[in-house]
PyMOL CGO cylinders between C-alpha atoms (Angstrom):
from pymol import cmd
from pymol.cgo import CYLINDER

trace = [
    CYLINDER, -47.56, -33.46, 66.00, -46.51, -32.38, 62.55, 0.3, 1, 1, 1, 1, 1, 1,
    CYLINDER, -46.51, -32.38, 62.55, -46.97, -34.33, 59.23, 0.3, 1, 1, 1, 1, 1, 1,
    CYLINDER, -46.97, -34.33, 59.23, -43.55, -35.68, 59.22, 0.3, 1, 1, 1, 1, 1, 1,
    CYLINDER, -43.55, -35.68, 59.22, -43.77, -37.03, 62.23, 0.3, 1, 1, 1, 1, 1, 1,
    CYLINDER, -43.77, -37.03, 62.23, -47.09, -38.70, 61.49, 0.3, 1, 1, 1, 1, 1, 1,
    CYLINDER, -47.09, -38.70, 61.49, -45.83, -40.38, 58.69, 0.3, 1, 1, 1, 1, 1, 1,
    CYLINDER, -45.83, -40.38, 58.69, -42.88, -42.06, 60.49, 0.3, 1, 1, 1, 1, 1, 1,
    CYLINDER, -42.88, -42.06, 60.49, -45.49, -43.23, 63.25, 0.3, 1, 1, 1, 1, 1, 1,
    CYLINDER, -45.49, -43.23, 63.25, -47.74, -44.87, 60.36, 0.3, 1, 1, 1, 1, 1, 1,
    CYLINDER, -47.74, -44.87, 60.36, -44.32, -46.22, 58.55, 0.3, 1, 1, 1, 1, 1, 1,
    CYLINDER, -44.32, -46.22, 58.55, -43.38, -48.06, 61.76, 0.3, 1, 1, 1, 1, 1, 1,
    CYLINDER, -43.38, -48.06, 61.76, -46.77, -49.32, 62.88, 0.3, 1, 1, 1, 1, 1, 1,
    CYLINDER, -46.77, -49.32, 62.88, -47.29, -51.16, 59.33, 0.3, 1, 1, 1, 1, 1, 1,
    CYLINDER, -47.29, -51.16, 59.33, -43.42, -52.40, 59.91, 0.3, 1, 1, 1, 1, 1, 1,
    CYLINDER, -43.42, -52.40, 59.91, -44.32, -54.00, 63.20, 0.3, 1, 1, 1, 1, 1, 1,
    CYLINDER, -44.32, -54.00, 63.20, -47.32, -55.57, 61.11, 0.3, 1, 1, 1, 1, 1, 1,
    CYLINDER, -47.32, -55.57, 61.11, -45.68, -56.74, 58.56, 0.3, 1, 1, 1, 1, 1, 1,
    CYLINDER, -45.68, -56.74, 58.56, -46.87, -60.79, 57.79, 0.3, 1, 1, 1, 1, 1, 1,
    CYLINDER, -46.87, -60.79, 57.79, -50.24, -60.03, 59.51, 0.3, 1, 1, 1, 1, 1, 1,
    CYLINDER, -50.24, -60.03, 59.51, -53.86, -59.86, 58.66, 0.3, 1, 1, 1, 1, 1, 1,
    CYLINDER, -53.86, -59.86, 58.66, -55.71, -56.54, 58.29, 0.3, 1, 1, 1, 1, 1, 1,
    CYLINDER, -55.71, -56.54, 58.29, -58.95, -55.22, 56.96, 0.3, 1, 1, 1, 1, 1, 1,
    CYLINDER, -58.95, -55.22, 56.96, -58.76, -52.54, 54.01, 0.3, 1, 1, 1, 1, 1, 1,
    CYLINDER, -58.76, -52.54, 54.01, -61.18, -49.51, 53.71, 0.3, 1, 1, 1, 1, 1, 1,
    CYLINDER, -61.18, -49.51, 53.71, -60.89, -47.63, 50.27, 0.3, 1, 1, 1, 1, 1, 1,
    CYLINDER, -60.89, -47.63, 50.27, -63.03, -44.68, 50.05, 0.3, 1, 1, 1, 1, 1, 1,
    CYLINDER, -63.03, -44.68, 50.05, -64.38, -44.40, 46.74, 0.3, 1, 1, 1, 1, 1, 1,
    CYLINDER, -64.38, -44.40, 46.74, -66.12, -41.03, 47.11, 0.3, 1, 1, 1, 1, 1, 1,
    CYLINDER, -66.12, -41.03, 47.11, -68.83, -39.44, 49.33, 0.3, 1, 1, 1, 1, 1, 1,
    CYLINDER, -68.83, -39.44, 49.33, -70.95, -42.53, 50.41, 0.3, 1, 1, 1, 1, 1, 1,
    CYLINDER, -70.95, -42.53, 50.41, -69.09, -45.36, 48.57, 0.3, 1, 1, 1, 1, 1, 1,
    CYLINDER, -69.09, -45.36, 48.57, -66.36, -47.85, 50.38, 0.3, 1, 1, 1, 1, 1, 1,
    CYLINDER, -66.36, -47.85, 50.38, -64.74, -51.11, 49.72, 0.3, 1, 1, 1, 1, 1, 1,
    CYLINDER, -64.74, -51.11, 49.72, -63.66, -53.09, 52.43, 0.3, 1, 1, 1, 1, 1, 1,
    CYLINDER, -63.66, -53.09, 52.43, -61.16, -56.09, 51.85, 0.3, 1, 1, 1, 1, 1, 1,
    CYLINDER, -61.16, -56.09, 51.85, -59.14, -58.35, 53.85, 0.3, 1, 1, 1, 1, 1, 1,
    CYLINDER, -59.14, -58.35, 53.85, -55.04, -58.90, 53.13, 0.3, 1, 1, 1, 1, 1, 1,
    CYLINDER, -55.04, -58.90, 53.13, -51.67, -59.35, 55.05, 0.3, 1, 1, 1, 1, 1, 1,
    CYLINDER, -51.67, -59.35, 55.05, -49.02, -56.97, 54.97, 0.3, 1, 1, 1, 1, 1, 1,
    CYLINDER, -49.02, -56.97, 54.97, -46.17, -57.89, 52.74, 0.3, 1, 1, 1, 1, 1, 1,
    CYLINDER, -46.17, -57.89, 52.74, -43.55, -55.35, 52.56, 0.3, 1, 1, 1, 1, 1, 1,
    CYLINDER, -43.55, -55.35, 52.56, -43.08, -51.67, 53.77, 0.3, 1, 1, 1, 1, 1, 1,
    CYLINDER, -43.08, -51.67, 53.77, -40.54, -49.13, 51.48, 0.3, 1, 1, 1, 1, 1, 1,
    CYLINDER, -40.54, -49.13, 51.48, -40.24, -45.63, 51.95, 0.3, 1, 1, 1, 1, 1, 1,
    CYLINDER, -40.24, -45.63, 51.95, -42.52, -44.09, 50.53, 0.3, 1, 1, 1, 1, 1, 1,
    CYLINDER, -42.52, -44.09, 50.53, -45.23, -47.35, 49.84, 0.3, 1, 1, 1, 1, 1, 1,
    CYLINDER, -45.23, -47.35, 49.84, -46.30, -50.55, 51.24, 0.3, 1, 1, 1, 1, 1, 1,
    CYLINDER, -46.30, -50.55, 51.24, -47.61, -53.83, 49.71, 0.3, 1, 1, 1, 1, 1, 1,
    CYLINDER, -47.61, -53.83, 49.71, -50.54, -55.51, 50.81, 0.3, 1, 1, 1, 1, 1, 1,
    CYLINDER, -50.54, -55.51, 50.81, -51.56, -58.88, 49.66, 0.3, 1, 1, 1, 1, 1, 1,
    CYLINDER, -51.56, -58.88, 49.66, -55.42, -59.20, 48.97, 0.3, 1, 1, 1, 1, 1, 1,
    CYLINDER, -55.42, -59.20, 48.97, -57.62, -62.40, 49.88, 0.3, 1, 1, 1, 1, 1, 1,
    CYLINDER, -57.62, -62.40, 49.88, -60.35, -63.70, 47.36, 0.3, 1, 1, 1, 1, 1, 1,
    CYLINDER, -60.35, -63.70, 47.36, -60.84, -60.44, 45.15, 0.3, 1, 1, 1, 1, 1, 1,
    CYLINDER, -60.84, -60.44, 45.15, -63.25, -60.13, 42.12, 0.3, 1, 1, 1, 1, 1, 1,
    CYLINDER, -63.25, -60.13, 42.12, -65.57, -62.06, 43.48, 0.3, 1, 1, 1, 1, 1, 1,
    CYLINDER, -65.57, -62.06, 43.48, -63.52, -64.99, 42.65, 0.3, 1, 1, 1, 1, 1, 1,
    CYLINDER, -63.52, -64.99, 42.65, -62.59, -67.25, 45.78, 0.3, 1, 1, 1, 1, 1, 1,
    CYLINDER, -62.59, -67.25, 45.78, -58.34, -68.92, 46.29, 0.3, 1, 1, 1, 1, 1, 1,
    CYLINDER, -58.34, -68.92, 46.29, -57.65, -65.49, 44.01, 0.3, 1, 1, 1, 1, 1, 1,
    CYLINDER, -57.65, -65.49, 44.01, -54.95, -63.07, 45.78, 0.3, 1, 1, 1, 1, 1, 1,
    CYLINDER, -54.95, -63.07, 45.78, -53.74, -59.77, 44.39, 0.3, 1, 1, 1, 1, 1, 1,
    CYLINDER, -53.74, -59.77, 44.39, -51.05, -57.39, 45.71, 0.3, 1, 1, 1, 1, 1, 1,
    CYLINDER, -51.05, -57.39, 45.71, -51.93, -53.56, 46.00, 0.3, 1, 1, 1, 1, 1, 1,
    CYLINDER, -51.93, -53.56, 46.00, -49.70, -50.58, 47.05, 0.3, 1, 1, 1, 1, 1, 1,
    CYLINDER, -49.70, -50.58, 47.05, -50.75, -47.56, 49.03, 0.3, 1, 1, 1, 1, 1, 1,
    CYLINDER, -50.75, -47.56, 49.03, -48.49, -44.78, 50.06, 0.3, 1, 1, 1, 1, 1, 1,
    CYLINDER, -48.49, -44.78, 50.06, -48.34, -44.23, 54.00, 0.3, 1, 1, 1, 1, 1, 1,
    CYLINDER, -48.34, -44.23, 54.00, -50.18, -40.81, 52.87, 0.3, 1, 1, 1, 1, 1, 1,
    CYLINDER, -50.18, -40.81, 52.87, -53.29, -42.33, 51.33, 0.3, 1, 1, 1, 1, 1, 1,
    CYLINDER, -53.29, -42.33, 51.33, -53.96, -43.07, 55.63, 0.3, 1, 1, 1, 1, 1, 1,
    CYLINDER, -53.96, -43.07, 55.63, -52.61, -39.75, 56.47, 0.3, 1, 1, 1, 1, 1, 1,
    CYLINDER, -52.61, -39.75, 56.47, -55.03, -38.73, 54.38, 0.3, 1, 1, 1, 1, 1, 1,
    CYLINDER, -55.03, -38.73, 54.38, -57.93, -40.76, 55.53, 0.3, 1, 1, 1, 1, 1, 1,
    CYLINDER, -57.93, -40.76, 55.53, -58.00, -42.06, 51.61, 0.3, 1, 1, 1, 1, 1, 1,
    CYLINDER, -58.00, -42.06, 51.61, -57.42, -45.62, 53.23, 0.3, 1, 1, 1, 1, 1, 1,
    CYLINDER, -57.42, -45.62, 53.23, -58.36, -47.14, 56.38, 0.3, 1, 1, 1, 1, 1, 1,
    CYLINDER, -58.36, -47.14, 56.38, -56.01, -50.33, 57.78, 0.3, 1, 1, 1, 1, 1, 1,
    CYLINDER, -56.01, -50.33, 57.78, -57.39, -52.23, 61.12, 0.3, 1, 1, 1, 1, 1, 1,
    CYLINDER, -57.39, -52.23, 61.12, -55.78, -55.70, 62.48, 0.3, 1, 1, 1, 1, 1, 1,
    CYLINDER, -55.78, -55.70, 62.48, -58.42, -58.52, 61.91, 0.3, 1, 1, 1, 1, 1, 1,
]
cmd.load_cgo(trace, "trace")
């Protein structure tokens, strides 16, 4: 399967996720990775939005985030339903 086509199959499976919950893994570099918990919000072509739960340690605090459908491509980012 080439890139392209990779990227459309990632596009659509966040699209038929949209509004649900999903658990976030950033890779910050060789050993280090945050894990947070969010809900979909929107999908555009080249990004999507994702709404965080409770960041900064502080708890009722949200904050949105974009990755591009890449950053999972690339294994950057790692999104799982809850």
């Amino acid at each position: 399967m080439g890139e392209k086509e990779e990227l459309i199959r990632i596009k659509k499976a966040l699209q038929n996720n949209i509004g649900k919950k999903v658990r976030l893994t950033a890779r910050k570099g060789r050993k280090k990775s945050i894990v947070r918990q969010g809900i979909i919000e929107e999908t555009f072509p080249s990004i999507f939005i994702v709404k965080l739960e409770g960041t900064l340690g502080q708890s009722g605090v949200s904050r949105r985030v974009s990755y591009s459908y890449t950053d999972i491509l690339t294994k950057a980012i790692e999104v799982a339903r809850c």
